[in-house]
PAVO-427955 format. One record per residue (C-alpha): x, y, z; chain. Coordinates in Angstrom, 3 decimals. Layout:
BEGIN
<rec x="X" y="Y" z="Z" bake="A"/>
...
***
This chain:
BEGIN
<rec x="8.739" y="120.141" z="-126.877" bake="A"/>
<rec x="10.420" y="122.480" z="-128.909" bake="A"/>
<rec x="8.459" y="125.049" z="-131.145" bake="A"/>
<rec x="9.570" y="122.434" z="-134.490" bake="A"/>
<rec x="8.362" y="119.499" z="-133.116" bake="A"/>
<rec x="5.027" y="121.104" z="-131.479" bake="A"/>
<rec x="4.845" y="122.512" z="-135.144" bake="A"/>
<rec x="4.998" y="118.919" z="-137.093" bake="A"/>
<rec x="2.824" y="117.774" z="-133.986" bake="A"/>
<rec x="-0.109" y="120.848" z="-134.958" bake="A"/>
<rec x="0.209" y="119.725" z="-138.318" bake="A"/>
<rec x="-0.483" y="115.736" z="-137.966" bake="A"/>
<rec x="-3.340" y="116.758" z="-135.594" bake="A"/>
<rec x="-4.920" y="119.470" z="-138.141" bake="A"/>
<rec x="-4.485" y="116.479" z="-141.033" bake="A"/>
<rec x="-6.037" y="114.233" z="-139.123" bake="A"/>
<rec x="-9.500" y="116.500" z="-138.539" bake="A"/>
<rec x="-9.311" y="117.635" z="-142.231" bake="A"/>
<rec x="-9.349" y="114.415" z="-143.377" bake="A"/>
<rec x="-12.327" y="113.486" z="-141.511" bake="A"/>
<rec x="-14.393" y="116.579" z="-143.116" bake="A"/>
<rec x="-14.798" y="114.756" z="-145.942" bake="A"/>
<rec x="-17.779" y="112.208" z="-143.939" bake="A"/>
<rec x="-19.235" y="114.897" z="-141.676" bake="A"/>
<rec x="-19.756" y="117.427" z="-145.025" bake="A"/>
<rec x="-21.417" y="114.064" z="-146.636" bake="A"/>
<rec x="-23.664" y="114.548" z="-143.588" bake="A"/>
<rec x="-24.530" y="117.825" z="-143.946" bake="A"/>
<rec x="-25.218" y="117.884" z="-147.733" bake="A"/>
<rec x="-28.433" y="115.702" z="-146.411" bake="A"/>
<rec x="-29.713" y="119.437" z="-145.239" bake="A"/>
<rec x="-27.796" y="122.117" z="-146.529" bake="A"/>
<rec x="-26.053" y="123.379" z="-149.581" bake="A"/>
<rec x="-22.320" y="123.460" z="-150.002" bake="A"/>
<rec x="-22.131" y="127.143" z="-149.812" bake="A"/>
<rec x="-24.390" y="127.259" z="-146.858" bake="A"/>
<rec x="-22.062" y="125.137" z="-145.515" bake="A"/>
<rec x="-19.005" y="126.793" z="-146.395" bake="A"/>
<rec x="-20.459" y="130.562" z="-145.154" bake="A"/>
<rec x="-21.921" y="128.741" z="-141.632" bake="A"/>
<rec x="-18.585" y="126.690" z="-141.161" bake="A"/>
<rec x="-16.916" y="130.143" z="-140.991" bake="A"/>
<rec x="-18.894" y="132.331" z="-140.098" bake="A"/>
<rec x="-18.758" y="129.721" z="-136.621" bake="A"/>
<rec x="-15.147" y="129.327" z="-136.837" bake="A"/>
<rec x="-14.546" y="133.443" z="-136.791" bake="A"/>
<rec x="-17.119" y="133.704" z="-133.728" bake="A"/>
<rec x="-15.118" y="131.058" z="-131.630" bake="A"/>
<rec x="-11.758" y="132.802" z="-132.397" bake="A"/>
<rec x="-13.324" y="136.381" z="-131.569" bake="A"/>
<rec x="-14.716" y="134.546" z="-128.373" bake="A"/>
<rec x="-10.816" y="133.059" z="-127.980" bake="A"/>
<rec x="-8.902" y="136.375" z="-128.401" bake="A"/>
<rec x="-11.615" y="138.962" z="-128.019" bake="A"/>
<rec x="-8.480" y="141.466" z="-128.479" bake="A"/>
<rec x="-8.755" y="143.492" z="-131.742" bake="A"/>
<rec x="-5.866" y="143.172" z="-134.455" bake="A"/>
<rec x="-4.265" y="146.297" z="-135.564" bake="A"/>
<rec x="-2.294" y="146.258" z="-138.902" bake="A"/>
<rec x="0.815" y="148.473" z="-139.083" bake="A"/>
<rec x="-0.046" y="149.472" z="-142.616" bake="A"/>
<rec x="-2.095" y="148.708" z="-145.651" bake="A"/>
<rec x="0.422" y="146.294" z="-146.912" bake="A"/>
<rec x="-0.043" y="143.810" z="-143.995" bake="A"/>
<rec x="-3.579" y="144.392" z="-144.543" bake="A"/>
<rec x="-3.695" y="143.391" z="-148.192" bake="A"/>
<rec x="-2.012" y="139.978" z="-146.940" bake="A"/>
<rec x="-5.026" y="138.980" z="-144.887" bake="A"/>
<rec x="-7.355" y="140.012" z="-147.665" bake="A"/>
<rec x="-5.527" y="137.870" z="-150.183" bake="A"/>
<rec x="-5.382" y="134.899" z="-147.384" bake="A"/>
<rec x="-9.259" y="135.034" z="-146.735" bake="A"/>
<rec x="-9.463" y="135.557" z="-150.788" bake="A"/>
<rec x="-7.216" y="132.140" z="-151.853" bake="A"/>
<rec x="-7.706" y="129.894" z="-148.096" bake="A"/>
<rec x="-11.511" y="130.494" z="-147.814" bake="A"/>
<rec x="-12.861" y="131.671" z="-150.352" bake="A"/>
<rec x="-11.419" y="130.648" z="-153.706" bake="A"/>
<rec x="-10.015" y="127.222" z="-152.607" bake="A"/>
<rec x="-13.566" y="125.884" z="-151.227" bake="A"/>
<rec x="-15.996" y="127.338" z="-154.092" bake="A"/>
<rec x="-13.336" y="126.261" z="-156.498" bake="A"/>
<rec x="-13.236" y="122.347" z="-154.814" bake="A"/>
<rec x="-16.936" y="122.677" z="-154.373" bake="A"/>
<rec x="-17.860" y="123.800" z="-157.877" bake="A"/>
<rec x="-14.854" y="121.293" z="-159.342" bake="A"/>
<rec x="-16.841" y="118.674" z="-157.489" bake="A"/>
<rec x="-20.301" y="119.153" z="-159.606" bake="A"/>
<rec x="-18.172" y="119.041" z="-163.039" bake="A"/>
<rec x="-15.889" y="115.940" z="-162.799" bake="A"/>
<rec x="-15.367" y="112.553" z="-160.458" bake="A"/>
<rec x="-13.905" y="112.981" z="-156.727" bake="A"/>
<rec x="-10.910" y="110.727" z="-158.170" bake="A"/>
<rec x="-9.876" y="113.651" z="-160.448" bake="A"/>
<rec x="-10.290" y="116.095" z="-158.134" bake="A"/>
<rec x="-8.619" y="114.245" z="-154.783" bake="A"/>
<rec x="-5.326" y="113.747" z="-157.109" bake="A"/>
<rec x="-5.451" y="117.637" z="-158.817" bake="A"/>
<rec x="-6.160" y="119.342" z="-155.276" bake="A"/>
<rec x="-3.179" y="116.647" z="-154.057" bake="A"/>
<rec x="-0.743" y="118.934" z="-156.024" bake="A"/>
<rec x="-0.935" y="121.628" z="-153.868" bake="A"/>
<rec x="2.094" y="120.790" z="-151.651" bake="A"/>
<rec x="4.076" y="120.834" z="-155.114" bake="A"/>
<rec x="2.670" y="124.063" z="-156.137" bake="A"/>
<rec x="3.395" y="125.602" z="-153.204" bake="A"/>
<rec x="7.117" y="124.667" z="-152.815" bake="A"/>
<rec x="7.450" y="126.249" z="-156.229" bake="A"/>
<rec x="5.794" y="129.438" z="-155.370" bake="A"/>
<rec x="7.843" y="129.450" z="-152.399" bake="A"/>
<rec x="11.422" y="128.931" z="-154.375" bake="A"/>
<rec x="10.608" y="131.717" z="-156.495" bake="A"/>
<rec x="8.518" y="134.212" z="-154.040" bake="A"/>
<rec x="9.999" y="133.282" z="-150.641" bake="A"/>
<rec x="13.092" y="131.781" z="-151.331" bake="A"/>
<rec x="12.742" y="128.594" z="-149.598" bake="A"/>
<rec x="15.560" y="125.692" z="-150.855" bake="A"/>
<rec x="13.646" y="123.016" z="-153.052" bake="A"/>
<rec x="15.446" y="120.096" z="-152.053" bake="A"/>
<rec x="15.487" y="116.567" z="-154.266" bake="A"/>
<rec x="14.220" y="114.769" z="-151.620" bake="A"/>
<rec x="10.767" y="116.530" z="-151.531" bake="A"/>
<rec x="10.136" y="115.713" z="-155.557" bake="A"/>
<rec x="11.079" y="112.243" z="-155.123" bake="A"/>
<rec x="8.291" y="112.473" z="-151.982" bake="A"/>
<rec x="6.024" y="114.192" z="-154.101" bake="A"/>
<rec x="5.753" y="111.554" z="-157.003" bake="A"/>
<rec x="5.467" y="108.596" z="-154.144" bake="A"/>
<rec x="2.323" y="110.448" z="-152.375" bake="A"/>
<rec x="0.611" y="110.905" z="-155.417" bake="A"/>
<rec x="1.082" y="107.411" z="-156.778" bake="A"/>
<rec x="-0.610" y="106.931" z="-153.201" bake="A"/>
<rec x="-3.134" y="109.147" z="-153.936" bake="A"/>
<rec x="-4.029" y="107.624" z="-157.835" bake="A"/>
<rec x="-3.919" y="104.435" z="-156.303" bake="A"/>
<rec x="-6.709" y="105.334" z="-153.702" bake="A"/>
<rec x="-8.884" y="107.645" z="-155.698" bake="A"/>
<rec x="-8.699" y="104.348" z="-158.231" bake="A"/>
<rec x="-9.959" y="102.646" z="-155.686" bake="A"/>
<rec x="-13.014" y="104.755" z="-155.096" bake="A"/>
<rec x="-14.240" y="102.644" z="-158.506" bake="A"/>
<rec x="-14.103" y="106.234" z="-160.160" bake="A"/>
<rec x="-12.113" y="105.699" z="-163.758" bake="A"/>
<rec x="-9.855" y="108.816" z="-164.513" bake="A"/>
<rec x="-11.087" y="110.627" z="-167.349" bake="A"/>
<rec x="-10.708" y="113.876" z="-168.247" bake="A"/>
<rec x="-13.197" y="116.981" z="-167.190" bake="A"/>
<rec x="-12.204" y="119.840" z="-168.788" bake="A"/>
<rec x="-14.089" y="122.795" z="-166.319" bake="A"/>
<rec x="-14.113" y="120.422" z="-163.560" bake="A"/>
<rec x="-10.330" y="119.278" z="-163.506" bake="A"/>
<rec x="-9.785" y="123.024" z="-164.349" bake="A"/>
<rec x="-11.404" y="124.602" z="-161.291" bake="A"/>
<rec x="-9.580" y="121.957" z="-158.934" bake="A"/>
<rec x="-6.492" y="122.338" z="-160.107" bake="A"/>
<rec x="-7.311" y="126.441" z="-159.382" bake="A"/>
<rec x="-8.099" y="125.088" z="-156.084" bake="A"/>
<rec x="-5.149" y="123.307" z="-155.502" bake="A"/>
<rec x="-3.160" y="127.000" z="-156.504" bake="A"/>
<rec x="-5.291" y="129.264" z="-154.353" bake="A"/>
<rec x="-4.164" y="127.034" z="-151.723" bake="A"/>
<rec x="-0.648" y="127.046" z="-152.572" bake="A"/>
<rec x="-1.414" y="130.798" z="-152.959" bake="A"/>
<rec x="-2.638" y="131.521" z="-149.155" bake="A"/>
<rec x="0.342" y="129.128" z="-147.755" bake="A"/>
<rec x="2.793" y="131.754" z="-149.348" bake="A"/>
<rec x="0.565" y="134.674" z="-147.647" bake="A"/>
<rec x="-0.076" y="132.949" z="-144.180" bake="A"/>
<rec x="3.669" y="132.245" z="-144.040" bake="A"/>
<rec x="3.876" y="136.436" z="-144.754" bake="A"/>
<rec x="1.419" y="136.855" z="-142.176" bake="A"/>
<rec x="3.565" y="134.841" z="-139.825" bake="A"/>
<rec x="6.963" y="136.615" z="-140.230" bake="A"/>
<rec x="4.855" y="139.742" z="-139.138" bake="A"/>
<rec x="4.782" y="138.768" z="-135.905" bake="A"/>
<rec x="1.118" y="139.004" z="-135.364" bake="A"/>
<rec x="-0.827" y="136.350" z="-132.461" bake="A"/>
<rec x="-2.324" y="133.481" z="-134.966" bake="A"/>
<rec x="-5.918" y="133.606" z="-133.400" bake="A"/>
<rec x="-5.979" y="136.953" z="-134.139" bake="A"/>
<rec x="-4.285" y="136.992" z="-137.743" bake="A"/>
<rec x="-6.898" y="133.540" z="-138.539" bake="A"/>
<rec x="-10.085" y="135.460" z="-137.152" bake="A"/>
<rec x="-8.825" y="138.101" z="-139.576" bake="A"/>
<rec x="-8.233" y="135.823" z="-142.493" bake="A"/>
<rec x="-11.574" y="134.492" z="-142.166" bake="A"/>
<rec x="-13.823" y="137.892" z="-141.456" bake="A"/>
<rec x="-11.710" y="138.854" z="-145.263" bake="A"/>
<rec x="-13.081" y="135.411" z="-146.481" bake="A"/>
<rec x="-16.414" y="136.316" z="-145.808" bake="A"/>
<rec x="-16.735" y="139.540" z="-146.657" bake="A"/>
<rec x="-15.361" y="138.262" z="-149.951" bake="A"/>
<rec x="-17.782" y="135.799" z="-150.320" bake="A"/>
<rec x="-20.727" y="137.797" z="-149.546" bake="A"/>
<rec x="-21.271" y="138.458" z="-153.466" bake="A"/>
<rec x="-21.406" y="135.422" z="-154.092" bake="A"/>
<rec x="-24.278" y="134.304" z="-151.799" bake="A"/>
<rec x="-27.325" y="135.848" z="-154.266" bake="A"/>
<rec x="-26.442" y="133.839" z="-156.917" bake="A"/>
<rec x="-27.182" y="130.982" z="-154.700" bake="A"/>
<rec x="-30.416" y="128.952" z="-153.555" bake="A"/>
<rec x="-29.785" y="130.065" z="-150.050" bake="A"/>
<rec x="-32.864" y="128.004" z="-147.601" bake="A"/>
<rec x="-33.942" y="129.591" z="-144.366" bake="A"/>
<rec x="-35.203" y="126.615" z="-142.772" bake="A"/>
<rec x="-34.228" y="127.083" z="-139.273" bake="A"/>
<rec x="-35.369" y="123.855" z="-138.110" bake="A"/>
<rec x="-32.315" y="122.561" z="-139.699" bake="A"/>
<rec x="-30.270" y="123.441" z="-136.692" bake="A"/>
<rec x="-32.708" y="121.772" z="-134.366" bake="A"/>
<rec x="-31.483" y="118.086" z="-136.000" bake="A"/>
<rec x="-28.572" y="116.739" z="-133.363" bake="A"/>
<rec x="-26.728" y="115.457" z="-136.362" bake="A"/>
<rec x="-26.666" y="118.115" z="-138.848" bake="A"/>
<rec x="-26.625" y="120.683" z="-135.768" bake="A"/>
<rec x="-23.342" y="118.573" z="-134.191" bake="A"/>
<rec x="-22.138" y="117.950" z="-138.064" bake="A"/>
<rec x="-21.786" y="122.025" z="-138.582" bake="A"/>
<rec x="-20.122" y="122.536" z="-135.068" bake="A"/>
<rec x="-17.048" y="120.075" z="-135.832" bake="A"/>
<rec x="-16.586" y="122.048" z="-139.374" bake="A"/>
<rec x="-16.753" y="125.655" z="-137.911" bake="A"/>
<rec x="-15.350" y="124.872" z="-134.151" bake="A"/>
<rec x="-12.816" y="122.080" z="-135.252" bake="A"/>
<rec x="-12.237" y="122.157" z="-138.905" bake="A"/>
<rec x="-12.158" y="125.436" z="-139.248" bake="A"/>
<rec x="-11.346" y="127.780" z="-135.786" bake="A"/>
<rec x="-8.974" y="125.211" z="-134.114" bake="A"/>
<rec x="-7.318" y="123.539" z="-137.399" bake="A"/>
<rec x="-6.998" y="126.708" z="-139.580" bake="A"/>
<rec x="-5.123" y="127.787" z="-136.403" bake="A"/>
<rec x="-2.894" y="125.220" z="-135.626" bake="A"/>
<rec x="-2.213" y="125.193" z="-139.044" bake="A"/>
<rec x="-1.030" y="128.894" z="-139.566" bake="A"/>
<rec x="0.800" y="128.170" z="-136.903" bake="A"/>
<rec x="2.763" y="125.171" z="-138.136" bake="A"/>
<rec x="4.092" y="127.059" z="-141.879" bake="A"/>
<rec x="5.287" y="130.159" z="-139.066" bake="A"/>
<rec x="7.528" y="127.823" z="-137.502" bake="A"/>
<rec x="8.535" y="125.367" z="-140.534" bake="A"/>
<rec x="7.839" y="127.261" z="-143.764" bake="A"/>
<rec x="5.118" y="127.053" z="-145.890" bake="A"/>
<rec x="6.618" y="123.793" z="-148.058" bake="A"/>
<rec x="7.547" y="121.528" z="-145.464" bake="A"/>
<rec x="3.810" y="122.286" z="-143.501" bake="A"/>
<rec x="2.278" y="121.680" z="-147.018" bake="A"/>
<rec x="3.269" y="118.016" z="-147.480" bake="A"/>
<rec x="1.083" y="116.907" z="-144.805" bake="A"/>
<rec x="-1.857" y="117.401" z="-146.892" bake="A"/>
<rec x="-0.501" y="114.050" z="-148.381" bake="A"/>
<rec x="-2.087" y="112.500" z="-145.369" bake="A"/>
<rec x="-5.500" y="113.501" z="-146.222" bake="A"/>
<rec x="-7.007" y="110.587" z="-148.436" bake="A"/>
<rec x="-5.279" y="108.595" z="-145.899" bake="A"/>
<rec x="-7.375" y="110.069" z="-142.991" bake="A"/>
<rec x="-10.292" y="109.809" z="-145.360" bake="A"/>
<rec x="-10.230" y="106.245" z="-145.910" bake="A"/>
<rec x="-9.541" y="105.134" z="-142.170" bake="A"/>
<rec x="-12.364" y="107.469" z="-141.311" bake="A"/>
<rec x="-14.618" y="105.817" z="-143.855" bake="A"/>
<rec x="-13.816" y="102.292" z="-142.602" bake="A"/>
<rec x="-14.244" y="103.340" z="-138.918" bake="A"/>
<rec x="-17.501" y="105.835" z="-139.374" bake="A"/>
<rec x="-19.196" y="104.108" z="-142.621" bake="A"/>
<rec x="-18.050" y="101.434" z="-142.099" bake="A"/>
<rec x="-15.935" y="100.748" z="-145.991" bake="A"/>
<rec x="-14.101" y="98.258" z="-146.738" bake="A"/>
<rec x="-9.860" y="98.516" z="-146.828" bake="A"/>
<rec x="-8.954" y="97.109" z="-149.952" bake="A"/>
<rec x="-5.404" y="95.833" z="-151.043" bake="A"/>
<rec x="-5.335" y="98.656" z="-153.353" bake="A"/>
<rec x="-6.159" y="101.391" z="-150.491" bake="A"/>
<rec x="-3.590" y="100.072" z="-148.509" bake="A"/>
<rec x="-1.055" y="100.279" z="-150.815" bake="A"/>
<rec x="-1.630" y="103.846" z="-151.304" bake="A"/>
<rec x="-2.175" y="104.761" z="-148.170" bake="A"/>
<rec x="1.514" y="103.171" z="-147.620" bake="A"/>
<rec x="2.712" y="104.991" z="-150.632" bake="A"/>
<rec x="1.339" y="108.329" z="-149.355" bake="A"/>
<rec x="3.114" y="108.011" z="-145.741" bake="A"/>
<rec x="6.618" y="106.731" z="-147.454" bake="A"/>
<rec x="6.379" y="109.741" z="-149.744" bake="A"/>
<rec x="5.807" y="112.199" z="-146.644" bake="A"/>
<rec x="8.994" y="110.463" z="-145.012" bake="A"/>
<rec x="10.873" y="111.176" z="-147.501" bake="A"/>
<rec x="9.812" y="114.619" z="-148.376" bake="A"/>
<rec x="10.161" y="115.587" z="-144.156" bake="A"/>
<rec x="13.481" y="113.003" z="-143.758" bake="A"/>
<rec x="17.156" y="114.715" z="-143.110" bake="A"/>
<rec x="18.792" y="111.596" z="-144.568" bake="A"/>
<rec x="21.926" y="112.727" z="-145.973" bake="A"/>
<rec x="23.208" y="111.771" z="-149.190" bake="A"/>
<rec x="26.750" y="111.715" z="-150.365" bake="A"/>
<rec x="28.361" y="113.388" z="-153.676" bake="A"/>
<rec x="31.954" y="113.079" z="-154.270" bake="A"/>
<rec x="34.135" y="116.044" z="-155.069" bake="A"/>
<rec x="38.023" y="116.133" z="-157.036" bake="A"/>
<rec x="39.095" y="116.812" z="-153.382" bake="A"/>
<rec x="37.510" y="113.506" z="-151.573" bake="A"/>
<rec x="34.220" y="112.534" z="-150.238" bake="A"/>
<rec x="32.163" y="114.576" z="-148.184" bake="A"/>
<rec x="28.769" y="114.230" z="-146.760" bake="A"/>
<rec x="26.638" y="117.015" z="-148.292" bake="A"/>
<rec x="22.501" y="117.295" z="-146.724" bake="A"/>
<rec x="19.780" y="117.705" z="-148.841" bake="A"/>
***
């Protein structure tokens, strides 16, 4: 395969475990908190990629450096506490369709800070998925109201990711091995979340980890989720760019529901499947290279968008 299509390929495959997070953290919440959680899912996923690459990274200077501080800052930390947090202060429907704007947010961070073309295609692919995604978070019986701090702090969520696509896809043109440049993301992440954790109700009940399911639970977030997708997925905006990796997320309530009908067992309504229909239309069109025509004074040409 060619470095594109094993690129598109990394990103269906990282979707596809992302989306299933959303059941196994359900699991977990049964035993630990969401920032225990979030600082053990790392934490894990930053000891498998030193045990991966054992190789140290050297910057070339602090300005490469600063890049996988402000990664770790907007990927780990900022986008989880923010989702997290967002979750306690307003319904999962509001949230799953604010944090669903981050593919749009970070094509226009990229048009204005990378210089990546913003093609008409992608908007019209961008309104489709997230009539996909109202339909299924409508689904979810929530009603869409508004939450002022909640909607707030996922919507901030949905721009710290947008944030650490622009500075991965930095971190890529650099040249650097991914393991390496993700372990290094994710040691920043931590470190920058280490203020954070005594203002918590942190719980050292060890015989947590002795429970198969919570144990097996916290090793698909930090070995899967997090070491194996977070690398697949830097990966994927090195080869295509940070806007067309970013539309995938589309495909996350999608995952989500066929993960909750296999694993718990939910029921696929009418209205699921429409947006889940919706969702993958509007990533076809946003990836397609259907070419449209525009006529000139001199004739018609075929012009790609």
């Amino acid at each position: 395969m060619t470095p594109a299509v094993t690129a598109h390929v990394a990103a269906v495959l990282t979707i596809f475990v992302w989306g299933a997070t959303f059941v196994s953290t359900k699991v977990l919440l049964t035993g630990f908190t969401p920032v225990e959680i979030l600082f053990l899912r790392f934490a894990l996923g930053a000891l498998a990629l030193a045990l991966a690459n054992p190789h140290r990274l050297r910057t070339r200077n602090w300005r490469e450096e600063g890049l996988f501080a402000l990664a770790g800052l907007c990927g780990v930390t900022l986008y989880f506490l923010c989702e997290n947090v967002a979750l306690t202060h307003t319904l999962a429907a509001n949230a799953a369709v604010l944090v669903s704007t981050a593919p749009f947010l970070t094509a226009l961070l990229a048009r204005f800070l990378l210089g990546e073309n913003l093609r008409p295609r992608f908007f019209l692919g961008f309104f489709c998925a997230l009539g996909g995604v109202l339909c299924i978070s409508i689904n979810s019986g929530a009603v869409l109201r508004l939450n002022p701090l909640g909607d707030f702090l996922a919507f901030l969520a949905a721009l710290a990711w947008a944030f650490y696509s622009i500075f991965t896809r930095k971190i890529g043109q650099c040249g650097y091995n991914m393991v390496q440049a993700t372990r290094r993301i994710f040691c920043w992440g931590l470190l920058l979340m280490l203020p954070i954790l005594p203002l918590v109700d942190l719980r050292w009940q060890w015989e947590r980890f002795t429970q198969p399911v919570l144990l097996g639970n916290l090793l698909f977030l930090g070995l899967g989720a997090s070491a194996l997708c977070f690398a697949t997925w830097n990966y994927s905006i090195k080869i295509l760019g940070a806007v067309k990796t970013s539309v995938y997320i589309y495909l996350v309530p999608v995952v989500a529901v066929l993960t909750a009908l296999i694993v718990l067992h939910e029921p696929l309504t009418w209205l699921a499947a429409t947006g889940m229909a919706l969702v993958i239309l509007g990533l076809a069109i946003s990836e397609s290279r259907l070419p449209f025509r525009r006529h000139t004074q001199r004739g018609t040409r075929q012009t790609s968008l």
